[in-house]
C-alpha positions, 0 to 999 in steps of 0.5 A, a space after each residue: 524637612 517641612 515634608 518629614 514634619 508633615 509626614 510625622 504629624 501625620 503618623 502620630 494622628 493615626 496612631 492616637 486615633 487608633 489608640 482608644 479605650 474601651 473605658 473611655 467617657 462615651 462608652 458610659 455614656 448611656 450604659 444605664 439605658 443599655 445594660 440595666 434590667 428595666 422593670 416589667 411593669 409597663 407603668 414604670 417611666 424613665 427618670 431623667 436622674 439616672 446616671 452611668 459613669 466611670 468608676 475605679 475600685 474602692 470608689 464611692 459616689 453619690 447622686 441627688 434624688 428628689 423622691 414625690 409623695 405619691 409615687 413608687 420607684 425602682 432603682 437598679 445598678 449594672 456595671 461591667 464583668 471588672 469589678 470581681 465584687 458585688 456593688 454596694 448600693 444605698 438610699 440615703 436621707 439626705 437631711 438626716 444623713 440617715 441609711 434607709 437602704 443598703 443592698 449589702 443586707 439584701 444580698 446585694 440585690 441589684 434593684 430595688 423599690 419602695 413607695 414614698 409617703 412624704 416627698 424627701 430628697 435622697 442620695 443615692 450612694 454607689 461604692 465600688 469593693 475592692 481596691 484598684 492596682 495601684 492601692 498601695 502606693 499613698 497617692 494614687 496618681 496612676 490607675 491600671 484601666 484594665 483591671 480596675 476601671 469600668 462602667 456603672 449605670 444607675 436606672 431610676 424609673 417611677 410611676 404614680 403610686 397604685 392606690 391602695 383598696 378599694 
């Protein structure tokens, strides 16, 4: 009997180890340096705030940036073929609860950049279209992986900004 048991045991180990996600955490992790268009701009440097998670459809999730006087910055999104809709992006004051950007009218653009003239802290706002498989039912305690759940990266890179004439 002890010999069965040990065997079993054995068998669901195997088993559990073959079972991995594609969408599972370590495969976002990084997703961001991976899968983002970086600037062509040799000036540009990686910011420590940029982010890669795991998002389902019809999710929305912001992060804190804290944008310096004196500097520009790019942002730019990537994300995995799931999501059938373009991700919306936005900058937002966080003091006055105030959009100053929305991607969603520029085309959905996948980057953008702007100057700071006064250091603000800034939420940057990702919000996944669409609705996952299980939308319909009030309280979502399921999701279908396949067909609603992928990665997203936020790449935030800076630099000092240019001075301006002469």
């Amino acid at each position: 009997m002890k010999h069965i048991l040990i065997v079993v045991f054995l068998l669901m180990t195997l088993g559990m180890a073959g079972q991995t996600s594609d969408y599972s955490k370590s495969r976002c992790i990084d997703y961001h340096r991976n899968n983002c268009e970086k600037s062509t701009n040799k000036y540009y440097k990686y910011h420590s705030e940029s982010r890669s998670g795991l998002f389902h459809k019809g999710q929305k999730s912001r992060t804190l940036l804290e944008a310096f006087n004196g500097r520009d910055y790019r942002i730019s999104i990537c994300h995995d073929d799931v999501f059938d809709k373009p991700i919306i992006m936005r900058v937002i004051n966080k003091t006055r609860d105030e959009v100053l950007y929305d991607n969603s009218n520029d085309n959905y653009a996948q980057d953008f950049e702007f100057t700071v003239t006064s250091t603000i802290d800034l939420w940057i706002e990702i919000e996944v279209q669409g609705k996952s498989s299980l939308a319909k039912l009030e309280n979502q305690s399921i999701i279908r992986r396949d067909s609603s759940v992928g990665c997203i990266g936020l790449l935030i890179e800076y630099m000092v900004t240019p001075r301006k004439g002469f």
